[in-house]
KESESE-850112 format. One line per 4 residues: number of its first residue (from 1); for each residue x, z, y of C-alpha. Coordinates in steps of 0.05 Angstrom, whole numbers. Layout:
BEGIN
NUM	X/Z/Y; ...
% end
This chain:
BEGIN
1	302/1563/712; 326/1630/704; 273/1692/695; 262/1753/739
5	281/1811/714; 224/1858/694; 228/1933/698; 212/1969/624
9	202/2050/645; 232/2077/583; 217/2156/563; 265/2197/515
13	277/2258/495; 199/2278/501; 137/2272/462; 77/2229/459
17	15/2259/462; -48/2230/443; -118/2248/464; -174/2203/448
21	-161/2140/484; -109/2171/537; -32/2162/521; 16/2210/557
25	89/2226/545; 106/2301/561; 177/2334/578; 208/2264/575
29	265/2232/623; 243/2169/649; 299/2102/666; 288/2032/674
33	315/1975/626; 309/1906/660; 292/1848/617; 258/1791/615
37	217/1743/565; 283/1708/546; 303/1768/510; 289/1784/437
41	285/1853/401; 357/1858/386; 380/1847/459; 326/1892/487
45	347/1946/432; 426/1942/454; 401/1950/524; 369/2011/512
49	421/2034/476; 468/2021/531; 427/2059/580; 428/2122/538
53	501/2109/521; 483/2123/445; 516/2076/392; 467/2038/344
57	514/2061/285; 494/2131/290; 429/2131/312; 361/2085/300
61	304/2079/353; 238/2089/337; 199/2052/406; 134/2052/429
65	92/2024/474; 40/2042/516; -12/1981/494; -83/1972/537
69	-146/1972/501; -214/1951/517; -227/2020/526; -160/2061/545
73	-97/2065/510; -69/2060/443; 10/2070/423; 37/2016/384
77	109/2008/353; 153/1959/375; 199/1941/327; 208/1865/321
81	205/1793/363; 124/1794/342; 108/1855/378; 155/1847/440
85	102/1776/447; 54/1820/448; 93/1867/500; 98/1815/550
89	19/1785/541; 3/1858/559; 56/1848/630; 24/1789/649
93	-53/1805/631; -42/1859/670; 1/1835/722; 31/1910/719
97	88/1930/758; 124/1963/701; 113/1979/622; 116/2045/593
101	161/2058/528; 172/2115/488; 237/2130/455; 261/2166/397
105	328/2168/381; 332/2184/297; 400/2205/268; 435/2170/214
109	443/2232/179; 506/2242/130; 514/2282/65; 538/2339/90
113	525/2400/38; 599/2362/7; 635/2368/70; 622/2437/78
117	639/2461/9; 699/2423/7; 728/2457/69; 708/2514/40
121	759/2507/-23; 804/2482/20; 807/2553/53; 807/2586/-2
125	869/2533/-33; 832/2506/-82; 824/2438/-55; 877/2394/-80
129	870/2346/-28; 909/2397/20; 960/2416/-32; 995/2344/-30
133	997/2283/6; 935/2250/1; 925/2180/-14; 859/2147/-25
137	879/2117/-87; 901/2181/-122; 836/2207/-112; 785/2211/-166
141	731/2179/-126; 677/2201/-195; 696/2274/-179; 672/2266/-102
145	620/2230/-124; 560/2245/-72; 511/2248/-118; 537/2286/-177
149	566/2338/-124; 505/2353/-81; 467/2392/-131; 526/2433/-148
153	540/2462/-83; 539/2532/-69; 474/2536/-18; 493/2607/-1
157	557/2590/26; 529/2531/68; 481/2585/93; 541/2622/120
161	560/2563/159; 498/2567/202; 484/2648/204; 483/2692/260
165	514/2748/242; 597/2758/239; 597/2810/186; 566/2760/141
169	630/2708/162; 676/2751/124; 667/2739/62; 676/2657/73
173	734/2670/124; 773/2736/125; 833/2760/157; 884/2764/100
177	868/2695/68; 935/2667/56; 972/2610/102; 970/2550/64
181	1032/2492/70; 995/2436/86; 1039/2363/77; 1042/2299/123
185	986/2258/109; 1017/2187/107; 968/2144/89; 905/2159/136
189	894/2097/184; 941/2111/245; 885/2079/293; 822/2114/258
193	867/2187/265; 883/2171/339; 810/2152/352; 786/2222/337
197	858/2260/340; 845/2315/395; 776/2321/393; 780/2402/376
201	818/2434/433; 865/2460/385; 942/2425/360; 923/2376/309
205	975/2378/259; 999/2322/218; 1035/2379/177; 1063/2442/187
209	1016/2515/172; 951/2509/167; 926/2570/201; 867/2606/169
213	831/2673/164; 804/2660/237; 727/2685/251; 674/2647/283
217	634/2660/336; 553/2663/325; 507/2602/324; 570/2562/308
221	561/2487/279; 609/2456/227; 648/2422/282; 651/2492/314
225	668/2522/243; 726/2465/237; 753/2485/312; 756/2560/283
229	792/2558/226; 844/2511/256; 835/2449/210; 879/2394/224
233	839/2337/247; 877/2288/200; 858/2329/141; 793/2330/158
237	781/2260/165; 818/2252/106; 756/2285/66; 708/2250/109
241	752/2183/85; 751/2200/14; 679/2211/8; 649/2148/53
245	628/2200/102; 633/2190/175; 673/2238/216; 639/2220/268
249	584/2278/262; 626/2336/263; 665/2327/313; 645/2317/394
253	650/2247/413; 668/2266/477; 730/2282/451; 745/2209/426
257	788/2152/458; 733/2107/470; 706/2159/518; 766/2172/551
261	781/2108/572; 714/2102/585; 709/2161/648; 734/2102/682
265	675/2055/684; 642/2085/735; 659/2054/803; 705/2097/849
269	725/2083/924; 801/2076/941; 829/2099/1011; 810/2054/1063
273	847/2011/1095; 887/2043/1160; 843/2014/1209; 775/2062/1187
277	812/2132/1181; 794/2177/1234; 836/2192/1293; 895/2248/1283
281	872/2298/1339; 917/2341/1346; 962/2379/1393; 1014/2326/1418
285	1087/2349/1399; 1133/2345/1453; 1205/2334/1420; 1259/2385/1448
289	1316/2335/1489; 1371/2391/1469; 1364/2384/1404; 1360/2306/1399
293	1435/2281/1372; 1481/2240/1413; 1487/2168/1411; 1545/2138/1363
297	1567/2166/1311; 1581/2242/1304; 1643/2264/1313; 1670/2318/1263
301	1691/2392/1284; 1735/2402/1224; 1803/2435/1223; 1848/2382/1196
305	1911/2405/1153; 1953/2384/1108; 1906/2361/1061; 1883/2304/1103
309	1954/2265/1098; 1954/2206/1062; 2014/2187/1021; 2012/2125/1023
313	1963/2073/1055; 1935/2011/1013; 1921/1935/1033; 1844/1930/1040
317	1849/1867/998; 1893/1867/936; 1896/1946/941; 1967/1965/940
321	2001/2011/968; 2036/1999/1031; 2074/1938/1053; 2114/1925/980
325	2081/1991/953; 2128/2032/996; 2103/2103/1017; 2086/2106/1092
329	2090/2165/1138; 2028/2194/1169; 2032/2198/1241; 2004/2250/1291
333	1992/2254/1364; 1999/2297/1415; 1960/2345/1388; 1993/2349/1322
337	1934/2326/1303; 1936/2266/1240; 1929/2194/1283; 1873/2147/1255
341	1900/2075/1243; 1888/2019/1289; 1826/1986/1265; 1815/1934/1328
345	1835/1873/1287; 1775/1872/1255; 1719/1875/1301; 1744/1808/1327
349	1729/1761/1266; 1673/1803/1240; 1647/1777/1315; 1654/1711/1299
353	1627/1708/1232; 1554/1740/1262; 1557/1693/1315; 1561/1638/1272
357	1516/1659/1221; 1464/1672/1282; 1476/1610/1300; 1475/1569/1232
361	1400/1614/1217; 1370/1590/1289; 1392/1503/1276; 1367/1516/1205
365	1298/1540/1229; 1291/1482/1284; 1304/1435/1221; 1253/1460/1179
369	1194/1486/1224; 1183/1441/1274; 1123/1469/1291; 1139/1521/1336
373	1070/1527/1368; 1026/1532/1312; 981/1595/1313; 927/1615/1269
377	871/1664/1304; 856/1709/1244; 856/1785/1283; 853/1800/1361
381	925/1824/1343; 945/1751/1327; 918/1719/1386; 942/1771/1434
385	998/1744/1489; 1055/1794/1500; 1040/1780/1570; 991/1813/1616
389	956/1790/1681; 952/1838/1744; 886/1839/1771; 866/1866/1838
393	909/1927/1864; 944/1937/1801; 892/1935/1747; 915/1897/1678
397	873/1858/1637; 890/1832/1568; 900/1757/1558; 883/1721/1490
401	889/1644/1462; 830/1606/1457; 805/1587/1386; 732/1574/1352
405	688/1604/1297; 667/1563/1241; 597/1564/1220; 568/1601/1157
409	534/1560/1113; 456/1554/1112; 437/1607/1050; 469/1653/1101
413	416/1653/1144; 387/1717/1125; 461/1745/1116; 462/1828/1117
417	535/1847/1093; 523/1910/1071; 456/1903/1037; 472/1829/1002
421	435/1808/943; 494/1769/922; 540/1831/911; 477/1873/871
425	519/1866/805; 568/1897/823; 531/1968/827; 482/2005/778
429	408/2010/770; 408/2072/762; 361/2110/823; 362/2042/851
433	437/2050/883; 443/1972/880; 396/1975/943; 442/2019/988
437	502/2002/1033; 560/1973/1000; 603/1936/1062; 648/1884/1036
441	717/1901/1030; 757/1876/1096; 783/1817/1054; 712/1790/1032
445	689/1797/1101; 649/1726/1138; 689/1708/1202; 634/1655/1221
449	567/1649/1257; 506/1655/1217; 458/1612/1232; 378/1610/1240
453	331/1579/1199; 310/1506/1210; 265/1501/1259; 270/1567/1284
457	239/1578/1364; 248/1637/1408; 207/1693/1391; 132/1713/1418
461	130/1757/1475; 108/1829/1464; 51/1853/1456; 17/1790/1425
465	76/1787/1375; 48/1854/1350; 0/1801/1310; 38/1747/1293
469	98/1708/1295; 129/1638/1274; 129/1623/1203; 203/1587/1209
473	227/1649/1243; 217/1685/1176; 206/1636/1128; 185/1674/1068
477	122/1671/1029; 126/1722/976; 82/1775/1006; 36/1730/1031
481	27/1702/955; 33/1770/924; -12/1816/973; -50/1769/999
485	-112/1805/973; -89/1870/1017; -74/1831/1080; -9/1856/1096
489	3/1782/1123; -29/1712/1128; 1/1647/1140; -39/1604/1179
493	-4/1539/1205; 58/1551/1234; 54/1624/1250; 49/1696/1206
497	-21/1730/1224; -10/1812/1218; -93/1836/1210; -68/1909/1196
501	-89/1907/1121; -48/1960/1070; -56/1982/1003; -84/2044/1016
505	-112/2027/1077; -164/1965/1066; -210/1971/1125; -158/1959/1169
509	-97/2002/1192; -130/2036/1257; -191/2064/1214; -134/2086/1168
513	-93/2123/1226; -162/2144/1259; -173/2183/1194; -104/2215/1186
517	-109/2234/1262; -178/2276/1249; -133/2317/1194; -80/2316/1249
521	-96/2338/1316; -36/2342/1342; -24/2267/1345; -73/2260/1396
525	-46/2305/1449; 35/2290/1455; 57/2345/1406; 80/2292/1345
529	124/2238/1385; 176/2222/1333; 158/2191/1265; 185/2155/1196
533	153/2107/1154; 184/2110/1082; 167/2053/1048; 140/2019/1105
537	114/1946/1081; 109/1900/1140; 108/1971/1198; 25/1963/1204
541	30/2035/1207; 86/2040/1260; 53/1989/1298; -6/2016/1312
545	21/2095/1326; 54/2054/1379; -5/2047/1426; -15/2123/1417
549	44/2143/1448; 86/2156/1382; 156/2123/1364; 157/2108/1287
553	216/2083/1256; 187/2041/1194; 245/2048/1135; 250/2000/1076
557	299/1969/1034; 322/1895/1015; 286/1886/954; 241/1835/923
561	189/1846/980; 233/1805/1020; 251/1817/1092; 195/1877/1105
565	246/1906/1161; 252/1833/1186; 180/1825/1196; 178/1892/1228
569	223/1868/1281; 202/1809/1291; 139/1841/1310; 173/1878/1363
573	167/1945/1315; 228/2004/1305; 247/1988/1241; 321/1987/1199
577	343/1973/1127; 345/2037/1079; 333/2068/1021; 334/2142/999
581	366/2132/928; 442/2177/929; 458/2184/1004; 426/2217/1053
585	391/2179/1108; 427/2164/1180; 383/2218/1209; 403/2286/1241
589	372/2346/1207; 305/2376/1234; 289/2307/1271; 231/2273/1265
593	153/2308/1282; 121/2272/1223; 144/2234/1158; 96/2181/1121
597	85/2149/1059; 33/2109/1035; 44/2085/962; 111/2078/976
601	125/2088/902; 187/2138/912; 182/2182/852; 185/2244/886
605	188/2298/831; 247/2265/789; 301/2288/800; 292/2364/810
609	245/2341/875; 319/2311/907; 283/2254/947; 230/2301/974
613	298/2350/992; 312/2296/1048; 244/2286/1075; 255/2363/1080
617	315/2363/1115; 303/2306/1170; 230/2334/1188; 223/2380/1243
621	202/2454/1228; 125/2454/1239; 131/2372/1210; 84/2335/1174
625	93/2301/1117; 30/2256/1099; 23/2221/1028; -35/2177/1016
629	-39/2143/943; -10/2175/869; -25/2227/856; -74/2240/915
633	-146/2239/900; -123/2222/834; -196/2251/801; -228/2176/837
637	-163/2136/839; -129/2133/769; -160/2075/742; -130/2028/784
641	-66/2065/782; -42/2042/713; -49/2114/682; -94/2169/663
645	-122/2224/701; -84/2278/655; -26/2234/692; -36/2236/744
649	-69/2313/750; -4/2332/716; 38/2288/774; -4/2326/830
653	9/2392/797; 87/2390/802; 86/2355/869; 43/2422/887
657	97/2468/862; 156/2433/887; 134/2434/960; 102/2504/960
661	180/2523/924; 204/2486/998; 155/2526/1043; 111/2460/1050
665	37/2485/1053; -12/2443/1040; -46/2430/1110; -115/2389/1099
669	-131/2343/1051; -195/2278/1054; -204/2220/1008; -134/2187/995
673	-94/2228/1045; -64/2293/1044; -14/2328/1094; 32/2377/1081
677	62/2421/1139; 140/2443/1132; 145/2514/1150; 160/2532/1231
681	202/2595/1218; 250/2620/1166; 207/2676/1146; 186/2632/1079
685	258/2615/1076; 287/2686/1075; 235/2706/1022; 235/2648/970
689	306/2623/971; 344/2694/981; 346/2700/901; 415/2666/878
693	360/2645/812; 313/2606/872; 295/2538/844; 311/2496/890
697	364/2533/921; 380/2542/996; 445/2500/1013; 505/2546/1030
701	542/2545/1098; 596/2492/1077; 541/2438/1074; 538/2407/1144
705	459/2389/1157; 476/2324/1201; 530/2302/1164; 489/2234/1152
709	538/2182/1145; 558/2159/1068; 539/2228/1050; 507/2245/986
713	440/2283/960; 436/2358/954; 398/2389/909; 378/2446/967
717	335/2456/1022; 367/2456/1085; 349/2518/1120; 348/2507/1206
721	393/2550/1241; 362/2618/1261; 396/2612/1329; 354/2551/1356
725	299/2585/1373; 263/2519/1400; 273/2472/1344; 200/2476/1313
729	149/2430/1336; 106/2489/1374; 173/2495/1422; 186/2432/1436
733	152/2403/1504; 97/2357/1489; 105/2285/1513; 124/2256/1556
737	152/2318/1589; 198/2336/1536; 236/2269/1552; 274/2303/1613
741	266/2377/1583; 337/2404/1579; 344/2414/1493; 363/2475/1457
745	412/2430/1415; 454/2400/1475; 497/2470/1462; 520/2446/1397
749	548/2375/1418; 626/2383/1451; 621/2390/1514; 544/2391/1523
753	510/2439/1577; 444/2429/1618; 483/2410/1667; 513/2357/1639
757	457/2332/1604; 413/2322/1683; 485/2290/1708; 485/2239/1648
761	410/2230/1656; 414/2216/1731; 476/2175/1722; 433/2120/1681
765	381/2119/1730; 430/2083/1780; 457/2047/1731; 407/2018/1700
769	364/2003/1770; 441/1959/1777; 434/1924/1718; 372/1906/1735
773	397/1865/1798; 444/1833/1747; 403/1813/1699; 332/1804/1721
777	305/1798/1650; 303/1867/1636; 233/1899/1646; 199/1834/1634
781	178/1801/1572; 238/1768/1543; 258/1833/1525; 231/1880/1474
785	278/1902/1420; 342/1940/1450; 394/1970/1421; 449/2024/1457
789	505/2014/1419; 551/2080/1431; 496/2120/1471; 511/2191/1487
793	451/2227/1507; 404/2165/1504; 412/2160/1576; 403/2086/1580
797	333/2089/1542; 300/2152/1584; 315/2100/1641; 279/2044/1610
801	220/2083/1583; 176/2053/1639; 189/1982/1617; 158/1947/1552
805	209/1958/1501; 239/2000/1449; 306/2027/1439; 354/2046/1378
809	407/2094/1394; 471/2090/1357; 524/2151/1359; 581/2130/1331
813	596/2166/1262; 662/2185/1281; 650/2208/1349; 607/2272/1373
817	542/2293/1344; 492/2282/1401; 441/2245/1364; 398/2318/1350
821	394/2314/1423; 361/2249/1419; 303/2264/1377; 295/2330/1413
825	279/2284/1478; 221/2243/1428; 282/2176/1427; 300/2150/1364
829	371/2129/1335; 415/2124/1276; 488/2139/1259; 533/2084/1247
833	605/2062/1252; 628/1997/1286; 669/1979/1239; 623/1958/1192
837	556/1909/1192; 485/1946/1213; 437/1957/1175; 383/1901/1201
841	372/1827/1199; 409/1770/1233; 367/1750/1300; 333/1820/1303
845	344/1847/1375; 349/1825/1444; 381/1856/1488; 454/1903/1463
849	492/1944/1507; 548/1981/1502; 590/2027/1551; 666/2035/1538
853	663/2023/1467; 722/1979/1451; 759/2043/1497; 742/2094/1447
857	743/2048/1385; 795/1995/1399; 840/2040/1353; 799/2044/1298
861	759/1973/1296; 777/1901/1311; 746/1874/1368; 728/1807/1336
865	696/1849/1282; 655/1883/1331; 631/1825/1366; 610/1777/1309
869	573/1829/1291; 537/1833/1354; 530/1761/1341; 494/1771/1284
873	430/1819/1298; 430/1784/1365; 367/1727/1373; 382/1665/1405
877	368/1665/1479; 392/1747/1472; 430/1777/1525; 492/1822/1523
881	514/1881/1576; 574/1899/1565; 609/1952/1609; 681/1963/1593
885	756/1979/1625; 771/1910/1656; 835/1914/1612; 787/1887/1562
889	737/1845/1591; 776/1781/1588; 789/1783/1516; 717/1795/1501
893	702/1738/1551; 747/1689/1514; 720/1710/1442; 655/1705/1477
897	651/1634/1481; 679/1623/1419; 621/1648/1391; 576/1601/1434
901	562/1658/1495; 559/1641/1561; 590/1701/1603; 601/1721/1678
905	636/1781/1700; 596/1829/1757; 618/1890/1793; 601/1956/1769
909	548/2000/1818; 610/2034/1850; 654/1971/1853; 707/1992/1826
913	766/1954/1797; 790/1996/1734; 714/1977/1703; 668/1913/1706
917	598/1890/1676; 605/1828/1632; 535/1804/1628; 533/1747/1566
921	472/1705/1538; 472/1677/1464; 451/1601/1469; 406/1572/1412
925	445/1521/1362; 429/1500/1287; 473/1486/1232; 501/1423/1221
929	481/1416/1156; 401/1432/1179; 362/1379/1165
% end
């Protein structure tokens, strides 16, 4: 059975400092090597080596590792099989998460003292390796001999190599030392020259002058000493090759082949495919019908002369001239104007020879494909009829060909596309970028129905599902097994039991929140509405804010905690799959009222404080960020944190400094908590970050704040916009009148005014009351988790906010920015474009609904795409609203039930005929291959 993979936190580059029983590792830069007890000392020595892309020729590793005592620390070396045992007794005695190791990477020095003096006579000409071709067998190897030489060399001139001072340079390189003729060097390996052939950024000779008499800049090394005096690189690998030393030293290794070719390891991203560019919006060109050219060919306005007579005319065939050869006479018409020849005989064979070529190609293809009928349903675009149907007064509606989907198989059960275990390989380790979005490619896409688990039964009905849920619904077992001593979860019988329990919070989550809300008050009166849980285990935390009137969306990745975000929602708790790692979150800037983390184990000082950047930049001015766990109360807690309290002190420290550098101030502080309050004007801003030498610094104007989607990290703090004057938390409305409070950031979305904003808020109230007639599940029980799929304003979800559910609003990526205006009503949403998977769980919401999208997307994203999709985060029993042109509807109705839906088509609230309501239901089915 194959071993998990253990994470080894590896330091180089640092020290290790030892105080009485403490071990500690200062100025180092931490990565993680995964191995496990199948590997030996070698393997786990070329690992590390890879990770610090060193090679084991030039350098040696000292390791060491941090080893547990009875009473603290002590450092022992790890340096064979025998002590990597003893490694892994410590892992599992300790049942640690990781293992420290401490790196040094030693030099396999050279002689070098030869080297130098060498090039030295070889600048003055007294070298005779540079006065003829050199050959490694003319070469008196005793007279290089490294041993004999090193004692002679001149230390004073080596001393010049290294010295500060120019004037001193002279004397070892001047300006009228002769040009020396310098011959081709014919027998140096071709490969071993190319290897390192270009590594100095000047010509490197073969033969030719060798230019000398150049001076040196200070603090120069030898390789900077060769690069000044113009050395030809073959020459000087030539010395390095007749003494057995290795080039390799003096010269960059950036420089070499190996790394050349190796720039391209690193995973890039071609264009996309056609179908995800973004529209062209432009001003449409109207061509000008003057200028367009006649049909037929155009007819010359030359004067014709003498020079267009022919002499003589020739058979097309055999090419002679005339009739016997004899000279014809040109004739003219009327015009006295040269008379084309008659060329009518020979449109009427060439006739006949299409025709019957037309002919034989048609009798030919009934011969050989007989099957004139057969289509294959791979695309909307290969199912669609050329014909249309009229429908009503006029209105179209576009027909397709019935087909089915074929089912995935039953390990796709848990299928998320974008987040799949299956395709980790493919992407690094490095800041954990394996755990991020990475869609399949169009042509490794699943065009079937994923299934649910065996003996999977509609969901339990909110709110009792805010403690438990079926066991088969979720069937995994790992956090019950591995936290079952903090509660997060207990299986009992057939269902998960939720009691609230958390790793920093053991007496129960609502004591926890209790105590965070004393150090907060203004979670008790409506000012803090929107939240984020980073980290968020199985959303105990989210859960609970729910019943005190705040919206927490509960944020974790798919990692070996298995389905946390799954849990969450099954629950009947906001939650979707993320990580902050290299891209920024799919969050607006200056969004949510309060940001969490409880032992969420995000390292947020690595990395020049880039993770904590992002919590910056998504909280609202006036925000709080609360941390409970490292390095919080770390004077009581750092014994069972795996560390010391000099640590841990030191941790605290520069988590300190980095948010007081990004006008966090430290708000209140009790036991395991602390809070931290983002500043509510610029004031901080304008005084800190104003210095071009401010560390962080503030991001520039050409960094968009929203842009969310596939965007990367910045290493700034995003500074708010000093025009919104009611951004900050103390502007904002409290709930729940700020739900219907025009927002300050409606101005910024195209097209957005107050008044349109009370028009598109009044607009949902009728239409949702509608849908309500339609589909008499909404506002009862069966529904909880909805999602809007191309909301605008979150109209739809202010008109549900009576009823008992929850609702994620998605604005499309490529469409206008109007999810700030979202948060700023205390709703919830994410960016995201159609075209690819979500990032949730199969079976994970109830009730979708979506309003014109295949109108405004059709161009850009297949509908079948769309609607598998829709498919796949919908639960079994789920229901669909779909309001659309009716130009679409049958389409989707027909693709519909090939994805087991049952549909009916309903009038709109105005009745009109351009647009219907396609209500649809998911039906519950297992896999065939289910036991």
């Amino acid at each position: 059975m194959e071993k998990t993979n253990y994470p080894l936190c590896c330091y180089s580059n640092g020290e290790v400092v030892v105080e009485g029983e403490n071990v500690s590792y200062k100025d180092g830069e931490p990565y993680f090597v995964f191995v496990n007890s199948n590997h030996n000392f070698d393997e786990l020595t070329s690992l590390i080596c890879e990770e610090l892309e060193v090679n084991r020729s030039e350098f040696g590793l000292d390791i060491k590792m941090k080893y547990p005592s009875a009473r603290g620390y002590k450092v022992l070396s790890l340096n064979n099989d025998k002590s990597l045992k003893a490694l892994w007794a410590s892992v599992y005695q300790m049942n640690a998460s990781s293992m420290d190791l401490y790196i040094s990477l030693i030099p396999i020095q050279q002689p070098r003292n030869l080297f130098t003096n060498m090039l030295n006579q070889a600048m003055r000409g007294e070298n005779p390796l540079f006065s003829a071709p050199f050959s490694s067998n003319s070469v008196d190897q005793e007279q290089y001999d490294l041993n004999s030489n090193d004692d002679e060399i001149d230390e004073d001139e080596d001393e010049l190599l290294m010295n500060e001072s120019d004037d001193e340079c002279e004397d070892l390189v001047t300006p009228s030392a002769p040009t020396i003729e310098l011959s081709r060097v014919p027998s140096i390996d071709l490969e071993y020259v190319n290897r390192w052939c270009g590594k100095v950024d000047v010509p490197c000779y073969d033969g030719g002058e060798f230019l000398v008499g150049q001076r040196f800049n200070n603090k120069l090394g030898l390789s900077q000493y060769v690069k000044s005096t113009h050395i030809p690189c073959s020459h000087v690998m030539a010395v390095c090759r007749a003494n057995s030393i290795s080039s390799d030293q003096y010269v960059d290794p950036f420089y070499s082949s190996g790394e050349y070719h190796g720039s391209y390891r690193s995973s890039f991203h071609p264009v996309p495919d056609e179908s995800y560019w973004m529209p062209w919006v432009r001003p449409k060109l109207t061509p000008n019908d003057k200028l367009k050219r006649a049909k037929g060919r155009p007819k010359s306005k030359r004067i014709h002369n003498e020079m267009d007579q022919r002499a003589t005319s020739s058979c097309s065939l055999c090419r002679v001239a005339g009739e016997l050869g004899s000279p014809t006479k040109m004739k003219y018409n009327k015009d006295d104007k040269p008379q084309q020849p008659d060329r009518g005989w020979r449109i009427v064979p060439l006739s006949f020879i299409v025709v019957f070529l037309c002919g034989l190609s048609f009798y030919l293809g009934g011969v050989y494909c007989p099957d004139k009928n057969l289509v294959r349903a791979k695309d909307i675009t290969d199912v669609v009829t050329k014909s249309v149907t009229k429908i009503g007064s006029g209105a179209i509606s576009l027909q397709i060909k019935s087909f089915s989907f074929p089912e995935c198989g039953v390990d796709y059960q848990d299928y998320t596309p974008c987040t799949d275990p299956r395709r980790w390989k493919k992407y690094g380790y490095q800041r954990l970028n394996f755990l991020e979005r990475h869609c399949p490619p169009i042509s490794e896409r699943k065009e079937c129905l994923v299934p649910p688990p065996n003996g999977y039964k509609p969901p339990i009905r909110w709110p009792k599902s805010k403690n438990e849920c079926w066991y088969r619904n979720v069937p995994y077992d790992w956090i019950d097994k591995q936290k079952s001593n903090q509660n997060w979860l207990r299986k009992e019988g057939e269902k998960f039991l939720f009691p609230g329990g958390g790793t920093m919070f053991p007496k129960g989550v609502s004591h926890y929140v209790d105590l965070m809300a004393d150090l907060i008050p203004q979670m008790k009166d409506g000012t803090i509405r929107t939240a984020i849980d980073t980290g968020c285990g199985v959303a105990s935390w989210g859960g609970d804010l729910l019943d005190r009137g705040i919206l927490t969306i509960s944020l974790a990745p798919r990692d070996n905690h298995e389905a946390q975000v799954q849990f969450a929602l099954e629950r009947g708790i906001p939650a979707i799959l993320g990580v902050i790692s290299t891209q920024r979150l799919p969050f607006p800037s200056n969004s949510f009222d309060m940001a969490h983390c409880s032992r969420c184990l995000i390292p947020w000082t690595e990395f020049g404080g880039l993770y904590l950047m992002e919590i910056h930049r998504i909280l609202r001015p006036g925000g709080y960020w609360v941390l409970s766990g490292p390095p919080v109360n770390y004077e009581h807690r750092w014994r069972g944190w795996n560390t010391t309290i000099e640590e841990q002190r030191s941790d605290y420290e520069k988590l300190q400094k980095l948010l007081t550098s990004m006008c966090f101030k430290l708000f209140d502080k009790k036991d395991d908590i602390a809070v931290w309050r983002k500043a509510s004007d610029n004031e901080c801003y304008n005084k800190k970050l104003a210095s071009p030498d401010a560390n962080p610094p503030k991001c520039d104007d050409s960094i968009e704040p929203d842009a969310a989607w596939y965007s990367p990290l910045r290493s700034c703090v995003t500074v708010p916009s000093p025009k919104l004057k009611k951004l900050g938390l103390k502007s904002v409305a409290k709930w729940p009148a700020r739900l219907m409070v025009v927002p300050d950031r409606i101005s910024d979305a195209p097209g957005g005014s107050a008044g349109a904003f009370k028009h598109d808020s009044s607009k949902w109230k009728v239409r949702t009351k509608h849908y309500k007639k339609l589909l008499s599940a909404i506002g009862s029980d069966k529904i909880r988790n909805v999602m809007d799929m191309n909301t605008l304003y979150g109209g739809f979800a202010a008109a549900l906010i009576e009823d008992p559910v929850w609702v994620m609003n998605v604005v499309s990526s490529y469409g206008p920015n109007t999810l700030p205006v979202i948060y700023d009503r205390g709703l919830v949403g994410a960016y995201h474009d159609w075209c690819e998977a979500f990032s949730t769980y199969p079976r994970t919401y109830d009730l979708l609904h979506m309003d014109e999208l295949f109108t405004a997307e059709s161009q850009r994203c297949g509908m079948k795409t769309v609607l598998l999709e829709m498919d796949r985060i919908l639960r079994p029993n789920g229901y669909v609203i779909i309001r659309e042109a009716t130009y679409f509807l049958d389409a989707i109705n027909t693709i519909g039930k090939a994805m087991k839906w049952s549909c009916h088509k309903e009038d709109t609230e105005y009745s009109t005929e351009n647009e219907k309501v396609l209500i649809c239901q998911k039906k519950l089915w297992f896999s065939k291959n289910s036991s």
